[in-house]
LOKOLMI-855209 format. One record per residue: residue number from 1; residue in three letters; x, y, z of N, C-alpha, C in turn. Coordinates in nm, 2 decimals, m for minus. Example, Ala and Ser with C-alpha at 12.3 -4.5 7.8 and 13.67 -1.06 7.14 Angstrom:
# residues 2
 pos code    nxx    nyy    nzz   caxx   cayy   cazz    cxx    cyy    czz
   1  ALA   1.32  m0.57   0.78   1.23  m0.45   0.78   1.32  m0.33   0.78
   2  SER   1.28  m0.22   0.71   1.37  m0.11   0.71   1.29   0.00   0.79
This chain:
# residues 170
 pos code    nxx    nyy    nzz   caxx   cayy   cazz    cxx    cyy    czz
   1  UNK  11.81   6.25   9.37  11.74   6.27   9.49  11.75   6.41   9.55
   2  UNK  11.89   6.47   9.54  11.89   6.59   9.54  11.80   6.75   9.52
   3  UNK  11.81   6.66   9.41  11.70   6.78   9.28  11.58   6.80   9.30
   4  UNK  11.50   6.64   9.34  11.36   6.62   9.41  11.38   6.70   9.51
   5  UNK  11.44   6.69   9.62  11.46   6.77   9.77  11.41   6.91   9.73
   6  UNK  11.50   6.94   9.68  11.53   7.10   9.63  11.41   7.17   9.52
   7  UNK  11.33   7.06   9.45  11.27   7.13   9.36  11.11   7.16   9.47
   8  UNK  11.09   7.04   9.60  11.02   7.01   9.66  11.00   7.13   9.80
   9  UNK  11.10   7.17   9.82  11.18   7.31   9.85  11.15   7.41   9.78
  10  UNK  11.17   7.43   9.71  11.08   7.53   9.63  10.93   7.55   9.58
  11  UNK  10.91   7.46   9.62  10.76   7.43   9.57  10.64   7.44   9.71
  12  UNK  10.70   7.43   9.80  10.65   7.41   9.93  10.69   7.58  10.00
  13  UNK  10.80   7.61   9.99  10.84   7.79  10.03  10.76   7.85   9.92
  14  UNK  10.72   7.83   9.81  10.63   7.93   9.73  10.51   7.90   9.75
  15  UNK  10.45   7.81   9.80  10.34   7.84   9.84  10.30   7.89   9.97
  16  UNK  10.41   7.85  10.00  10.37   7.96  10.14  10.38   8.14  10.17
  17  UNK  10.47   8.13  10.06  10.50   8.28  10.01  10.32   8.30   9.94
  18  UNK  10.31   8.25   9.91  10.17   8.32   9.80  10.06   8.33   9.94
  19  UNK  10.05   8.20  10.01   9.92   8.24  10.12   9.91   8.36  10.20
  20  UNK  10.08   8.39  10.21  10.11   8.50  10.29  10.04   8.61  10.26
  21  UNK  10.05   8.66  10.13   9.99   8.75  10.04   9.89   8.73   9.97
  22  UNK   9.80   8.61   9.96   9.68   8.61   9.90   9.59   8.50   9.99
  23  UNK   9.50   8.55  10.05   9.40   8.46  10.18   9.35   8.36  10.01
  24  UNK   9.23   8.26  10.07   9.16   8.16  10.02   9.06   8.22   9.96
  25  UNK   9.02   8.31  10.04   8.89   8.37   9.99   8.88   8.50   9.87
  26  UNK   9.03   8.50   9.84   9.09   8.63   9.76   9.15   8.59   9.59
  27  UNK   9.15   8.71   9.52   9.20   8.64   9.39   9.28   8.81   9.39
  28  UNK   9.40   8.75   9.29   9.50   8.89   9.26   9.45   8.96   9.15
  29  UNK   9.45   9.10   9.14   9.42   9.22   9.09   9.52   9.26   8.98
  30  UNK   9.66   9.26   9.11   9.75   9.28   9.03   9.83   9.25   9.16
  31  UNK   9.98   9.16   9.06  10.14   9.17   9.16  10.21   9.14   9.12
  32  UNK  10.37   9.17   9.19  10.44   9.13   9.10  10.57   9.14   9.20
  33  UNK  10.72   9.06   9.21  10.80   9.08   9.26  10.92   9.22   9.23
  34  UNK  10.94   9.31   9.29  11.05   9.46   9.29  11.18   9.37   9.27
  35  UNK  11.28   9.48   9.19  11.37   9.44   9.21  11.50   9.45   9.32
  36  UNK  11.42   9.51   9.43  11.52   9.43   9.56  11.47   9.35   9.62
  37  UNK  11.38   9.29   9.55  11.36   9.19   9.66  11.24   9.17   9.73
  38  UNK  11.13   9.22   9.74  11.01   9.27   9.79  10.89   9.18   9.67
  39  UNK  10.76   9.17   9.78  10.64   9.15   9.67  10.57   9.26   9.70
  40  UNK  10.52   9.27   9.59  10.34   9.40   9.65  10.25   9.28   9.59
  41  UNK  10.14   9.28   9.63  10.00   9.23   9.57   9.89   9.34   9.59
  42  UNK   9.82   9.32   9.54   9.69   9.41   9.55   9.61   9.29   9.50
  43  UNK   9.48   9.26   9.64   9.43   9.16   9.62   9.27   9.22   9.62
  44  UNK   9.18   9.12   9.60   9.03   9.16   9.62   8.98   9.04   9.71
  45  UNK   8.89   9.03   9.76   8.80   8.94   9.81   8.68   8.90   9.70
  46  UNK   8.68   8.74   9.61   8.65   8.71   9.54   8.47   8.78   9.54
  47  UNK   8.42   8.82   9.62   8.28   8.86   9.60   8.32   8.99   9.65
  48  UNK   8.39   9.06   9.62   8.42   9.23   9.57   8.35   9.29   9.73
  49  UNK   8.41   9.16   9.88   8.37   9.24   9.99   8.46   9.37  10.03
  50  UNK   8.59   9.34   9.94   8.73   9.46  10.01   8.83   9.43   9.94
  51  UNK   8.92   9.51   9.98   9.03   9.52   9.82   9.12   9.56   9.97
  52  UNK   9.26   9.49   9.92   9.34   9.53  10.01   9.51   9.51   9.93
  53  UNK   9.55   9.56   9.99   9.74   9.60   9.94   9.85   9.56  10.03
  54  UNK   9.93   9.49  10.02  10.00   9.39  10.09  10.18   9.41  10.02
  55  UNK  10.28   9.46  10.08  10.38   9.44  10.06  10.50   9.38  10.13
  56  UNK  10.58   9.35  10.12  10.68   9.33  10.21  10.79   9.16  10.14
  57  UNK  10.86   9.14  10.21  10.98   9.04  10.18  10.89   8.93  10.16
  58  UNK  10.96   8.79  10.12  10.90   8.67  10.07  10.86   8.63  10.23
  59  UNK  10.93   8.65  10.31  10.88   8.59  10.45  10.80   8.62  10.53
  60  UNK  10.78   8.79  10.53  10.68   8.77  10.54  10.61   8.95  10.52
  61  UNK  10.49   9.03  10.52  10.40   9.13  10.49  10.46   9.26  10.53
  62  UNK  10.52   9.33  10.50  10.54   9.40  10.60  10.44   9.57  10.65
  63  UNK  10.34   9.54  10.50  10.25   9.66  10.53  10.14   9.61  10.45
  64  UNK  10.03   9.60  10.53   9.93   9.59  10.44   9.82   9.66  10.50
  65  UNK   9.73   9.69  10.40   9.60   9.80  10.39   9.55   9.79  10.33
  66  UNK   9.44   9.85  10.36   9.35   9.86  10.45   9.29   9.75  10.54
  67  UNK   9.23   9.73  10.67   9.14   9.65  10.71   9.05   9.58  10.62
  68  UNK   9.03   9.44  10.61   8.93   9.40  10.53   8.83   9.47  10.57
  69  UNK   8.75   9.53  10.46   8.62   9.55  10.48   8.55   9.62  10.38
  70  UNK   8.43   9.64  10.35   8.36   9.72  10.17   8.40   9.85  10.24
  71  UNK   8.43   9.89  10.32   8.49  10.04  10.32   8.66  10.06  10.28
  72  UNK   8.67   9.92  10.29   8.80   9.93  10.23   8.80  10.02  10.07
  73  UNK   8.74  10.03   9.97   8.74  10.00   9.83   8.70  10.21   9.84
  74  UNK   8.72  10.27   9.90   8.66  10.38   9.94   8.77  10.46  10.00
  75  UNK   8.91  10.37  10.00   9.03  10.42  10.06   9.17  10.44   9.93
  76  UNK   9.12  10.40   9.85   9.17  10.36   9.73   9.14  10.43   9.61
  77  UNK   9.26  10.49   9.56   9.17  10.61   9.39   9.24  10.53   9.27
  78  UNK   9.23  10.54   9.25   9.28  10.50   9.09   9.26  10.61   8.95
  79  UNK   9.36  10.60   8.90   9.36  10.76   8.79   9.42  10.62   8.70
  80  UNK   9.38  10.71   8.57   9.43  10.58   8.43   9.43  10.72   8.30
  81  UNK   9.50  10.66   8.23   9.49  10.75   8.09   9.52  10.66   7.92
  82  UNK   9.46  10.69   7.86   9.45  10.60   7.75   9.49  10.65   7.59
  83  UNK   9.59  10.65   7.55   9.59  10.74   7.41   9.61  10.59   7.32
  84  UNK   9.53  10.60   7.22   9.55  10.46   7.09   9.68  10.53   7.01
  85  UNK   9.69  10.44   6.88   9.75  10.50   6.77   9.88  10.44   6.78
  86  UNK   9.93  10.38   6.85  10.04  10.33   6.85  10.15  10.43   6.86
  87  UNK  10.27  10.39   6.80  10.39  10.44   6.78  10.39  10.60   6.74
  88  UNK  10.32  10.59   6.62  10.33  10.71   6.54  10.20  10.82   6.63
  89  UNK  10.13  10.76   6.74  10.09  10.87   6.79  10.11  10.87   6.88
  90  UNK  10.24  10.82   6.92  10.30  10.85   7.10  10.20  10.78   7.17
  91  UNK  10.14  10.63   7.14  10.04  10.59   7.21  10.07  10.57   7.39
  92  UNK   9.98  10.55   7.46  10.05  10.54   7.62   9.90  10.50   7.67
  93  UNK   9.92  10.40   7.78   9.85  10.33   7.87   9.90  10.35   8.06
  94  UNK   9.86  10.44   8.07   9.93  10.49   8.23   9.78  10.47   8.34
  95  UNK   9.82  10.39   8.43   9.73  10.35   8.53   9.82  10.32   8.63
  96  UNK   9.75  10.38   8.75   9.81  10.44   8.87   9.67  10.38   8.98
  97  UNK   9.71  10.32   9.07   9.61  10.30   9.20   9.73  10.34   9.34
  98  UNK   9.66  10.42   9.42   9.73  10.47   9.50   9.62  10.48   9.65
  99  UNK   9.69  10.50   9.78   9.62  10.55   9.93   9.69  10.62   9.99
 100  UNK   9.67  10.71  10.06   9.74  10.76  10.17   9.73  10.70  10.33
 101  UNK   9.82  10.71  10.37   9.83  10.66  10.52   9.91  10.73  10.57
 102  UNK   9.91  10.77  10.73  10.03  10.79  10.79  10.15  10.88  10.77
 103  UNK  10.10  10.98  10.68  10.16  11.10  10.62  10.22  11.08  10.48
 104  UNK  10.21  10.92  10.40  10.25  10.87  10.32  10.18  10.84  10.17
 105  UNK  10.20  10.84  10.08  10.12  10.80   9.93  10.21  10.71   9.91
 106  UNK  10.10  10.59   9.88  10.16  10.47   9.82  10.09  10.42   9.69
 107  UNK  10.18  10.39   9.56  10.08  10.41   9.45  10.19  10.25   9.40
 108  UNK  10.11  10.21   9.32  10.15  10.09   9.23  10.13  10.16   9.10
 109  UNK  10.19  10.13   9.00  10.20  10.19   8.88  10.23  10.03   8.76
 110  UNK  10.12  10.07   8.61  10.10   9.97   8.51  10.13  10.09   8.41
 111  UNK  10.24  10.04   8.33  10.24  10.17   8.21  10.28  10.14   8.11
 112  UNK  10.26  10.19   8.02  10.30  10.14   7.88  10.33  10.29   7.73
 113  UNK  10.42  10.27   7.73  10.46  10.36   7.61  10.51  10.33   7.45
 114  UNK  10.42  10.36   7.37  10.41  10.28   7.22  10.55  10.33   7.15
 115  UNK  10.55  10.46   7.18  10.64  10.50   7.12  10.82  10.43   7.15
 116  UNK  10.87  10.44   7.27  10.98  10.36   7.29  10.95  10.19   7.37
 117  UNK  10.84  10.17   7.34  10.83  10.00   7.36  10.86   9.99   7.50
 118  UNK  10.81  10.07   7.57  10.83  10.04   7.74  10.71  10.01   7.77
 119  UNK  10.76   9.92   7.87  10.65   9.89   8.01  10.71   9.89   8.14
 120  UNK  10.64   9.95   8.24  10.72   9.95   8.38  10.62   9.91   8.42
 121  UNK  10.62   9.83   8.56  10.56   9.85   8.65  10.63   9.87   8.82
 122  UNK  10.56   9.89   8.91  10.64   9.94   8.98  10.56   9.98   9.08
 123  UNK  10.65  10.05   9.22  10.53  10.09   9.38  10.64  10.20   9.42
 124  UNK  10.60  10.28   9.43  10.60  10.41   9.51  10.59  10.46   9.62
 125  UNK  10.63  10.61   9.69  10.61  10.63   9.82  10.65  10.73   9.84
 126  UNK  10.58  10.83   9.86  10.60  10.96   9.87  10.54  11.02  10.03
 127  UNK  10.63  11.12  10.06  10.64  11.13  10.22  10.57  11.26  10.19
 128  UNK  10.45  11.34  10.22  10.39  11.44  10.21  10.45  11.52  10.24
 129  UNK  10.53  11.53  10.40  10.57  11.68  10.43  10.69  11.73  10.37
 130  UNK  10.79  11.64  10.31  10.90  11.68  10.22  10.90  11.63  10.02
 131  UNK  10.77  11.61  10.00  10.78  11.57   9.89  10.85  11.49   9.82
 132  UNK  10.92  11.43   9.89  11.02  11.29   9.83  10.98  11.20   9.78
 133  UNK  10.98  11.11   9.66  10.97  11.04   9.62  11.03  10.91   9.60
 134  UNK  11.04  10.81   9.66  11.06  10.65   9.61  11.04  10.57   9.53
 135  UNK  11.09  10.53   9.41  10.98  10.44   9.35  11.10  10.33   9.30
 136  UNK  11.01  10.21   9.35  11.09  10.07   9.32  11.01  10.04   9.20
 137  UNK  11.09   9.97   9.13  11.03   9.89   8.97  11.03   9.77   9.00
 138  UNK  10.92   9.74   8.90  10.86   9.60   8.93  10.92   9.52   8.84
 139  UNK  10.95   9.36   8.81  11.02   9.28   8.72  10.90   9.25   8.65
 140  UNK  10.88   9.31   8.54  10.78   9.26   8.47  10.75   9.12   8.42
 141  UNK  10.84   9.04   8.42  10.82   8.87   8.42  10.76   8.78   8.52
 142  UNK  10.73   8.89   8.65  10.66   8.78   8.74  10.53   8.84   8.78
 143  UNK  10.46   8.94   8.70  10.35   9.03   8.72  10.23   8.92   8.68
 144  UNK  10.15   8.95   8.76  10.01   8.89   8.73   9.89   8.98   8.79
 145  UNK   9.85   8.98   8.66   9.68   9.08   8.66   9.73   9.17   8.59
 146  UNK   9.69   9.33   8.59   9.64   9.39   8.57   9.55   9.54   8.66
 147  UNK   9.63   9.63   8.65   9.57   9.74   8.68   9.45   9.77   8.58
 148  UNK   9.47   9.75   8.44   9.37   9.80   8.34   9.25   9.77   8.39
 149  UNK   9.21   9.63   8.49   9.08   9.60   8.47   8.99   9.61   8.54
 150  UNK   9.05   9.77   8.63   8.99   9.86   8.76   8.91   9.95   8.69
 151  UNK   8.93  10.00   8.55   8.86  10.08   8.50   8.71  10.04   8.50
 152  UNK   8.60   9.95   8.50   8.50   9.92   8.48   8.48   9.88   8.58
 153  UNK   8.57   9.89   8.70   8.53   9.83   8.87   8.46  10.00   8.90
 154  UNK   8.32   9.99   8.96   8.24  10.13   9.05   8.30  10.15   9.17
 155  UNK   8.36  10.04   9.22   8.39  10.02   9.36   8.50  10.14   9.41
 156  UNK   8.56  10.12   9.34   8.74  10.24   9.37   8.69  10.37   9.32
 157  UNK   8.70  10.47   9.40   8.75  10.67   9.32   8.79  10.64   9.21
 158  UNK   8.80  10.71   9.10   8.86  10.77   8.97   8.92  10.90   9.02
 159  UNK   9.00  10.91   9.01   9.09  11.06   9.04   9.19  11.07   8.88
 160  UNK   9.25  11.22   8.89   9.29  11.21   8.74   9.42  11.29   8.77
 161  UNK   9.47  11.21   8.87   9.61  11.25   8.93   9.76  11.14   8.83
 162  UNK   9.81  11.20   8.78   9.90  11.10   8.69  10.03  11.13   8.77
 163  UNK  10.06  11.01   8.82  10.17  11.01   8.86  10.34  11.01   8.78
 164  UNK  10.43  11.08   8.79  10.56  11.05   8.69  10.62  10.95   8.81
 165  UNK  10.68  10.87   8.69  10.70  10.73   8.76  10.85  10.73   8.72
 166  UNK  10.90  10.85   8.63  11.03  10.86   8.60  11.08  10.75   8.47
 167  UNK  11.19  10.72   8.46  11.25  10.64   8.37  11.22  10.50   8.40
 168  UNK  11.16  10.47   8.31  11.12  10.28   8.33  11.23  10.21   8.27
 169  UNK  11.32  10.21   8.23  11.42  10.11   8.16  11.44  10.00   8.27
 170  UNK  11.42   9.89   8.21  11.46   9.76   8.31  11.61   9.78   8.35
């Protein structure tokens, strides 16, 4: 009886955790939980009215951006880089979506390196007037979507700004 309680407990707090971060009328892009503890999502509005970015604790948002709206999708850049060949040609998949706010750059990062079998993902935060950089890593086992599949979205900038995301080791 216990176990029912508790599994029922869990199943009832996670979905509440997910409505938090993803409305009815929205599908995920890309998200995933950091490892202190945090979600990011980057969500869209299923007819491509606005794209928005949402972080904060399981309980609840603590920053999200932009205002719904198609001028949302216009606040948002996205930079990507693509080399094939695998291993033997240092292959790498680096895709970066990032905004400014508030004197701040906030970027989510999808990466992939052939050569030492890495994947990070991860969110950032860089303070403009002192150049500091933050970057939390993302647990790659609870990621869902995909940065890759902004490339063939018109809606977002293309910028060809590559961010260093530093050392990805889990």
């Amino acid at each position: 009886m216990r176990l029912i309680y508790m599994a029922a407990l869990l199943f009832f707090s996670s979905s509440t955790d997910a409505q938090r971060y993803l409305l009815n009328n929205e599908t995920v892009v890309f998200s995933f939980n950091t490892q202190n503890g945090k979600h990011v999502t980057l969500a869209r509005d299923k007819s491509n009215s606005y794209i928005v970015y949402r972080y904060g604790t399981p309980d609840s948002v603590e920053l999200e951006f932009p205002e719904k709206s198609k001028e949302s999708w216009k606040k948002f850049k996205y930079a990507w880089y693509l080399r094939g060949g695998g291993a033997a040609n240092a292959g790498m998949d680096l895709n970066y979506f990032y905004f400014t706010t508030n004197g701040y750059r906030y970027y989510i990062y999808d990466v992939y390196y052939a050569e030492e079998k890495k994947y990070g993902i991860g969110v950032g935060v860089t303070d403009l007037k002192t150049n500091k950089t933050i970057t939390i890593r993302g647990v790659k086992k609870t990621q869902k979507g995909t940065l890759i599949n902004l490339r063939d979205n018109n809606l977002v900038e293309r910028d060809e700004d590559m961010i260093d995301v530093g050392d990805i080791n889990p």
